[in-house]
N, C-alpha and C positions, 0 to 999 in steps of 0.2 A: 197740180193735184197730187201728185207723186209725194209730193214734199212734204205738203199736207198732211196725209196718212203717217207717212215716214214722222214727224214729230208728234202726234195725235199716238204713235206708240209709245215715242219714246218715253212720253211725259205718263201716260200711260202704265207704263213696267216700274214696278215698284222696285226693281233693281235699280234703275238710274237713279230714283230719289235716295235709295240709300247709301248711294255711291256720291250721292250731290252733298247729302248733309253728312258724313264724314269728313268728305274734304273739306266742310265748312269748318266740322271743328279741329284742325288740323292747325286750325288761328290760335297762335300761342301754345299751342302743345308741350313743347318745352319747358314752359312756363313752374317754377318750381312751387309745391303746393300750398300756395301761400295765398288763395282765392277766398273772398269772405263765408262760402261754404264747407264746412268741416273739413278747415286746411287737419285738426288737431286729429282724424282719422285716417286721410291720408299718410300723414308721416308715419302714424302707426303701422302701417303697412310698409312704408318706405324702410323706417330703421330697421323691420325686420327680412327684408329685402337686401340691405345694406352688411349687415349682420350674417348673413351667408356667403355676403362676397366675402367679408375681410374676417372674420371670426372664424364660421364650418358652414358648411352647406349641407348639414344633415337634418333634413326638413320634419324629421321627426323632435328638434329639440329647436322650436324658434325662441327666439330673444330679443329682446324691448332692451331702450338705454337708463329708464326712468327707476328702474329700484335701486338707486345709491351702488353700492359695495356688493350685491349681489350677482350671481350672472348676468340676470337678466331674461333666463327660461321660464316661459310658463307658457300657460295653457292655453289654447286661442283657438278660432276658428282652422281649419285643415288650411297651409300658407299655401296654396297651389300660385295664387299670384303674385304672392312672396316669390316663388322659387322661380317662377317663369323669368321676370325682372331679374330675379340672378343668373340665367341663363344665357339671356340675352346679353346682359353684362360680362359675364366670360369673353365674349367676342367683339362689343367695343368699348371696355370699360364702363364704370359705375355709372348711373346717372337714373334719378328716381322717374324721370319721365316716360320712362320704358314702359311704366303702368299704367300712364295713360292710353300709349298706343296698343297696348295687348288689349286691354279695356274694352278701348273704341272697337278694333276689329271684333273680337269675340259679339262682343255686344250688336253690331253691323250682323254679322252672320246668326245671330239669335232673332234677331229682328226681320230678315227673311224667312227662317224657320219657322217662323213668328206667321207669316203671310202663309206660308206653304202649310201648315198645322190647319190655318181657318178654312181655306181654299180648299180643304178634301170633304169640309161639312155646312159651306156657306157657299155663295155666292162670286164670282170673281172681285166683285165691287166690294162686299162688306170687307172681304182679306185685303183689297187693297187699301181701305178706308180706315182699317182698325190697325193696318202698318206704318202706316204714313203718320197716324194721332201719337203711335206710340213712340215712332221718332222724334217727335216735335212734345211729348210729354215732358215727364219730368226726366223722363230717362234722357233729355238733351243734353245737358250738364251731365248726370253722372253716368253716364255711357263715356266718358273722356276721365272722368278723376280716376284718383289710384285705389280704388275702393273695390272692394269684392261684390257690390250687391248687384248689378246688373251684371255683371261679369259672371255672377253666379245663376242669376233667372235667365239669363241666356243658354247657360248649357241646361239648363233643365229644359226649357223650352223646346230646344234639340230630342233632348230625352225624350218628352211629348211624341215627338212626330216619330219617332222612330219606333216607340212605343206601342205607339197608334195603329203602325204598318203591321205592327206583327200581329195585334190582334185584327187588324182589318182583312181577314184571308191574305195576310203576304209573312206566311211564318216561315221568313227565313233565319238561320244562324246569324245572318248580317246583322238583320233589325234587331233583334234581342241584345245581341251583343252591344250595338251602338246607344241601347237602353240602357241597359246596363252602365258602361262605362261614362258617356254623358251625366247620367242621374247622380252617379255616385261622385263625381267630380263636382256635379253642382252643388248638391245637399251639403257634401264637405265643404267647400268653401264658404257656404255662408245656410245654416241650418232653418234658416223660417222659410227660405222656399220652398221647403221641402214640400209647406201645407198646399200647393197646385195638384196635389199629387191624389188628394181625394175624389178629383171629377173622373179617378178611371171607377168608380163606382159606376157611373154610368155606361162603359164598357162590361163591366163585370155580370151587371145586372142583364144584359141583353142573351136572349135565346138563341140567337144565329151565331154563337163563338163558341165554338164547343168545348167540355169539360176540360179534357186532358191541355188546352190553349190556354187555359185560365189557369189552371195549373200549373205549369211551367211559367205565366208569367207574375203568376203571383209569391210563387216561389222563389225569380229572379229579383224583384220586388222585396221579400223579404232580406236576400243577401246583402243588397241595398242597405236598408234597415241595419244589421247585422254591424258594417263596417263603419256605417254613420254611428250608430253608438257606441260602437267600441273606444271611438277617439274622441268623442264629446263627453262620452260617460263614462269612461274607465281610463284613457290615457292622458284626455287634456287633466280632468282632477289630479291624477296623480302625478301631472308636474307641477301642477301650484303646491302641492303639499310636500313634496320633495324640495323643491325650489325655493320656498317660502316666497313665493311673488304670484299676488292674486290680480289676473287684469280684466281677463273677458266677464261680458256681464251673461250670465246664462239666465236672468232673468228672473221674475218676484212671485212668490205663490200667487197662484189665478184668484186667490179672494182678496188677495193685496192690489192687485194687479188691475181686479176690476174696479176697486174703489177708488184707485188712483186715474182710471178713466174716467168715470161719474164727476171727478173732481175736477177735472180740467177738458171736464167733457167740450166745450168751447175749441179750444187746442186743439184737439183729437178729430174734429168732424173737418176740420180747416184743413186738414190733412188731403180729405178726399176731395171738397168742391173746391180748392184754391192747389194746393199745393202738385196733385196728380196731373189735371189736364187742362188747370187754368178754365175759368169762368167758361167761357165757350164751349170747351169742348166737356165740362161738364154739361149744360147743359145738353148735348147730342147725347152724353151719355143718360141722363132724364132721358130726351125720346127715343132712344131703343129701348129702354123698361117699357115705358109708353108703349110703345109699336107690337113691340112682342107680346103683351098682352093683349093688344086692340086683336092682334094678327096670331092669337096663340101658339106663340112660337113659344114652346115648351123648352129645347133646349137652350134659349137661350138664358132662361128662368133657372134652368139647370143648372148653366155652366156658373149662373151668378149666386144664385143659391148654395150651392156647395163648396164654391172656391170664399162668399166671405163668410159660411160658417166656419172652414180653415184657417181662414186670416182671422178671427175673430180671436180665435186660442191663442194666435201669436201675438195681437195685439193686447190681451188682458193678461202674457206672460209680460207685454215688456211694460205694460202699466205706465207709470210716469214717464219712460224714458221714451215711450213714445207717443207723448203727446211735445215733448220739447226736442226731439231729432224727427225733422220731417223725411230723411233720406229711408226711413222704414216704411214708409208707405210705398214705395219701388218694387216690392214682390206683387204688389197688388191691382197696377198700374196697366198691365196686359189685359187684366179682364175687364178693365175698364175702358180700357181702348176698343178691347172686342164689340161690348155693349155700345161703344160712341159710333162705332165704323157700321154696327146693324142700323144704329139708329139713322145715320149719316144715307143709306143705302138705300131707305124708303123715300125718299125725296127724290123723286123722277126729274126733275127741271134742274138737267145738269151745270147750267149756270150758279144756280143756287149752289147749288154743292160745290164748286169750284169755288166760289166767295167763299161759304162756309169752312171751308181748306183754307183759304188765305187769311180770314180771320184767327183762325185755329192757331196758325204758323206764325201770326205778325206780333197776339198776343203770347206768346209762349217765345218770342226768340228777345224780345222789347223786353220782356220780365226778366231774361236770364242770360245776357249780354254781358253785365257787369260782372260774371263771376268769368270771365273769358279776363278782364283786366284783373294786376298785382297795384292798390293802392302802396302809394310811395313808402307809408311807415311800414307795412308790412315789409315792403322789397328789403327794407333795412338789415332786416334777421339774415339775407345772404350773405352777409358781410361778417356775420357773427365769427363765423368758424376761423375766418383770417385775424380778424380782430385779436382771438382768443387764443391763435396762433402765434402771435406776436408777443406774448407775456405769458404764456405757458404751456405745457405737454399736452400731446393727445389724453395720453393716462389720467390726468390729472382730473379728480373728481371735483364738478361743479353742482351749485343752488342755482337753481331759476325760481323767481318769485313769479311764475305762469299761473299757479294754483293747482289746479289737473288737468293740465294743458299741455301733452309732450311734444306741439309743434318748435319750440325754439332749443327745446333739449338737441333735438335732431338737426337743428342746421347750426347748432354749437360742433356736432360732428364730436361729440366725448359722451360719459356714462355721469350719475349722477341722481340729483333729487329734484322734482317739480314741487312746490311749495308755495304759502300763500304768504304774502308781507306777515299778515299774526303772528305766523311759525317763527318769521326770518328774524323778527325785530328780536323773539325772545330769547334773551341769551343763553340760556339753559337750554333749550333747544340746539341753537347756534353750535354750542361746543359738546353735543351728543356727538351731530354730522360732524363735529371735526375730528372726534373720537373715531370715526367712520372711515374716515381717509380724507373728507370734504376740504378741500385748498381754496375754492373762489365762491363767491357770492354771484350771479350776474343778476343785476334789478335793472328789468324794464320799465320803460316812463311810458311809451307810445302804443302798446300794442300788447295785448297778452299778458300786462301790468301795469302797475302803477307807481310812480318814483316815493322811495322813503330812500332814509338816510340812516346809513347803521355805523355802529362806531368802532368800526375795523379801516383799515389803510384803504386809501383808493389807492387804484394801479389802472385805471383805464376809465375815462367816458367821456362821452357824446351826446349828442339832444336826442340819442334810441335809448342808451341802456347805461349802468355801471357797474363797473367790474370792482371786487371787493378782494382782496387777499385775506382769509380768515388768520386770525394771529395764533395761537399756543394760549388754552385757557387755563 
């Protein structure tokens, strides 16, 4: 009977499940970012990770390998996961996988925050329901890559609760301050989450917080504000215009933006019922709408109504580019968990609900198993750097026929240009980049290209790539 109870908890605490599905994806960890999911964003993060160890580590000036002859400085999201990765790396040397594991823990500890936020306004069941969906979402995969966006809704998430504390009659120095410094870490490292941040309206708006509370915390709130534009809008611009190297996408005017939604509106909705919480657990998210309405649960109308009138500005800034990168629907993925875990919560016949979980879990890990494996041509690109090693200099400026793709720049391990076969083939082009400093061609056959033939020296290939020595035009 003892025993009983005793596992009836454990399974229960949604500590151990978060403790259960970290160590699960702990499988392949090391694994270098070469998975069929936005390996070409990861290494963006990686080179500029990489870039601190062996270049500077003054995280006020990051640097990309992709613009030829150039530094390499520009303007980007705040690198906090850049810089962590290089920290880490001080102490046992390089290795891009460091960003996996900041990732997953941060993200692991957001995802509690995550239960602990609902728990002060819900139910025990719905916070445990709406933790457990958000584990097993989409955030399963990218809670482990080298990627800023869960890694960034997580500390906002944190911000949330801490937030919450101080306007909840608990105004202490502590909670403000962990407001504070949470939020502004979040926002910086990756700016669309920022848009969570309009359901404290529903705080603001309430009579039992009194003035001078709302005050100070809207004021804290604004200093937020304050430093997040300072470096998205006054210091990243003036390193692309300084630098001459334009990379971050800051996104399309909102009339642009929406028509490019309307247009691939198909794309765009696939986001929310397939790509967030997988068919199942969309549907639990349908019946918490459902419920809440049947059941006039207002806040939860609330939380949903004002968080995708927020996402809504985000999504019609990134217009096209998110409707073909599904990794941006990630900020939005928590309140949809919320609504699937209310929904999940109105079902009394706890069997059911425990299917329910397992269906949830079985369709969501089936779907996204295979980005946990490196198909063989990709593994190839590890080889690159030795390869490249063997016939020439670090220094030495290379062509990747990738297109705009600076996965294979970054495991060449040198500086250079990403380019598309048109560019490579055309000789006037060709002897611009050699004008540049440009010494090697490399043309992929399997992966991230396509094999041509250009009529400069071979000096290296294989059934992945070949290696071009450009000659004196």
């Amino acid at each position: 009977m003892t025993g009983n109870i005793f596992h009836k908890r454990i399974f229960s605490d949604i500590r151990f499940w978060i403790l259960f599905f970290a160590l699960l994806r702990l499988y392949g960890i090391t694994n270098p970012p070469l998975e069929p999911a936005h390996s070409w964003r990861q290494t963006t993060v990686a080179m500029v990770a990489r870039n601190f160890y062996e270049v500077s580590p003054n995280f006020m000036y990051p640097r990309l390998d992709i613009p030829g002859d150039k530094t390499g400085i520009t303007g980007m999201e705040f690198p906090l996961l850049n810089f962590l990765i290089y920290l880490v790396s001080l102490v046992f040397g390089f290795h891009e996988w460091y960003g996996r594991l900041i990732n997953l823990i941060v993200s692991s500890f957001g995802t509690y925050y995550f239960y602990l936020l609902i728990r002060k306004y819900f139910t025990r069941e719905t916070a445990f329901n709406a933790a457990f969906i958000l584990l097993v979402s989409f955030w399963f995969t990218y809670a482990r890559k080298i990627m800023p966006d869960t890694f960034a809704s997580a500390l906002v998430i944190i911000s949330l609760y801490y937030g919450s504390n101080y306007l909840d009659r608990r105004k202490t120095i502590s909670n403000l301050a962990l407001y504070i410094v949470f939020g502004t870490l979040g926002i910086l490292s990756k700016l669309p989450v920022g848009y969570i941040w309009i359901i404290w309206l529903l705080w603001l708006v309430r009579k039992d917080i009194a003035m001078p509370v709302k005050q100070i915390f809207v004021s804290s709130t604004i200093l937020i504000g304050v430093i997040v534009y300072f470096w998205y809008f006054n210091w990243a611009p003036m390193l692309v215009e300084h630098y001459g190297f334009w990379h971050f996408f800051m996104g399309e005017p909102i009339e642009k933006g929406a028509r490019d939604i309307l247009t691939y509106f198909p794309r765009v909705i696939n986001h929310f019922y397939e790509s967030a919480l997988q068919f199942t657990g969309f549907g639990l998210f349908l019946l918490g709408l459902v419920m809440a309405t049947v059941k006039k649960e207002r806040i939860i109308w609330a939380v949903f109504i004002l968080s995708l009138a927020g996402f809504s500005v985000i999504v019609m800034k990134a217009g096209r580019t998110f409707a073909f990168h599904s990794y941006y629907i990630l900020p939005f993925v928590p309140v949809m968990a919320l609504v699937a875990g209310y929904g999940l919560d109105q079902i009394k016949n706890k069997k059911i609900v425990v299917a329910l979980l397992f269906f949830v879990t079985a369709e969501a890990l089936l779907n996204k198993w295979n980005d946990f494996y490196i198909k063989p041509k990709a593994a190839a690109l590890e080889h690159l750097e030795a390869d490249l090693d063997s016939i020439s200099g670090r220094n030495d400026l290379i062509v990747i026929n990738s297109g705009y793709n600076p996965a294979p720049m970054y495991f060449a391990h040198r500086k250079g240009w990403v380019e598309t076969n048109e560019k490579i083939l055309d000789t006037t082009f060709r002897n611009k980049l050699k004008d540049k400093g440009a010494g090697y061609v490399v043309i992929l056959k399997r992966i991230y290209g396509t094999p041509v033939t250009l009529p400069e020296e071979v000096i290296f290939e294989n059934e992945d790539y070949t290696v071009y020595r450009l000659k004196n035009p």
